[in-house]
C-alpha positions in Angstrom: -60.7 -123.2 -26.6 -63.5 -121.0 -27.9 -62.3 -118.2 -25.7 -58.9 -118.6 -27.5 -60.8 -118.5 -30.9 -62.6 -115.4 -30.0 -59.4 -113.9 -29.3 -57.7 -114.9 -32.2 -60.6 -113.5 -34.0 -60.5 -110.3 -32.3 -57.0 -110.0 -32.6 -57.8 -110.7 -36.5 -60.2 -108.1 -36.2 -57.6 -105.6 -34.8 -55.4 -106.5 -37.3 -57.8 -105.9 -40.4 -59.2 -102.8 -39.2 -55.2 -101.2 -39.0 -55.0 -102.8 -42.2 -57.7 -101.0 -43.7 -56.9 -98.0 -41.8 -53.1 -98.1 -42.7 -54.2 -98.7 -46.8 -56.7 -95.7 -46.7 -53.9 -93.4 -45.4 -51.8 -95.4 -48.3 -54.6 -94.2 -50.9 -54.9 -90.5 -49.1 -51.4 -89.8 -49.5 -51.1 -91.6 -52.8 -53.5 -89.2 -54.0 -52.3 -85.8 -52.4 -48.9 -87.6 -54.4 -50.6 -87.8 -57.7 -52.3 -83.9 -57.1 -48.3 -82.4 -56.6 -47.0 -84.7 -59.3 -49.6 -83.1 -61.6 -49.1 -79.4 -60.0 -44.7 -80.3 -60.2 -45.6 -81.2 -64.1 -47.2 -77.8 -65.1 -45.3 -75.6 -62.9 -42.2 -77.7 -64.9 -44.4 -76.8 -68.3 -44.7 -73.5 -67.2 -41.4 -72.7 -66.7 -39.7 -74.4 -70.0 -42.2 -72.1 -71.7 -41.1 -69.2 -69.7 -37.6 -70.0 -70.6 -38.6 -70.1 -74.0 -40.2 -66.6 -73.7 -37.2 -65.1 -72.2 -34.8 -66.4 -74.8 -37.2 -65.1 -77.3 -36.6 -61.3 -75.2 -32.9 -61.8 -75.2 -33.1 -62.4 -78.7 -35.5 -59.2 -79.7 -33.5 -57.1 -77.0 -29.8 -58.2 -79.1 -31.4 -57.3 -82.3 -32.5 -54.3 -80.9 -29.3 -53.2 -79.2 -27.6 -54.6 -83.1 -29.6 -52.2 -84.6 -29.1 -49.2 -82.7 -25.4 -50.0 -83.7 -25.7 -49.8 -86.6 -27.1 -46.9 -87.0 -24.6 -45.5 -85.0 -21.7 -46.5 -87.0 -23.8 -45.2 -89.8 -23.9 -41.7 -88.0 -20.2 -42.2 -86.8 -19.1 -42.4 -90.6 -21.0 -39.2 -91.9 -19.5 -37.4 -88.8 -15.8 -38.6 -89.7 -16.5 -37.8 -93.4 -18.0 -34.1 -92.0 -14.9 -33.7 -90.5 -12.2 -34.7 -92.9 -13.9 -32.3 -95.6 -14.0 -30.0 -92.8 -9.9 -30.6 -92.0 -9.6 -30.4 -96.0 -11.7 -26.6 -96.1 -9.6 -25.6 -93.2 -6.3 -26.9 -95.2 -7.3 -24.9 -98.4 -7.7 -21.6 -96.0 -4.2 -22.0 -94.8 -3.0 -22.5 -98.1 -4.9 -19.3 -99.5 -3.5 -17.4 -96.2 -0.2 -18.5 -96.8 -0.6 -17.7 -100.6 -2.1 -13.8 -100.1 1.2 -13.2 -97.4 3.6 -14.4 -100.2 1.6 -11.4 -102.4 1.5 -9.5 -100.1 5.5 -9.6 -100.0 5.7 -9.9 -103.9 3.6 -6.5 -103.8 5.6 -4.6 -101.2 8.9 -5.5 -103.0 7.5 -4.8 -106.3 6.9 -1.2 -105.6 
């Protein structure tokens, strides 16, 4: 009987120390858990803020690309209005042309 108590106790034994074993792996990997939970969180922080950042670019780089519109519809309008005074100059030249040929004939027939 006290060989089957010794046993039982060292079967106990057995059983306690895989316990303990098996609950310090528990609390090893529990930790290394806690450690990537805590790196998953900033990496997470860091990237909302990154996200934040590159809106923030997109934002500056469509203001940007609005203002350099602008100022070339700006240009684009001096440029059209350069050209229709330039059409209108050209018109006026015609007109005189035409006009000194029409002299011209009055002259010759008038002689």
């Amino acid at each position: 009987m006290v060989q089957h108590v010794e046993q039982n106790l060292q079967l106990m034994t057995k059983r306690a120390v895989k316990a303990e074993n098996n609950a310090t792996k528990l609390k090893q990997e529990n930790a290394l858990l806690q450690v990537q939970l805590k790196n998953y969180k900033t990496e997470n922080e860091a990237l909302r803020s990154g996200q934040s950042a590159s809106l923030a670019v997109v934002k500056q780089n469509a203001d940007l690309a609005l203002q350099n519109l602008l100022t070339v519809i700006t240009n684009s309008r001096s440029s059209i209005k350069q050209l229709v005074s330039g059409a209108e100059s050209l018109q006026l030249v015609a007109d005189l042309l035409k006009s000194i040929d029409r002299i011209s004939e009055v002259s010759e027939d008038g002689q």
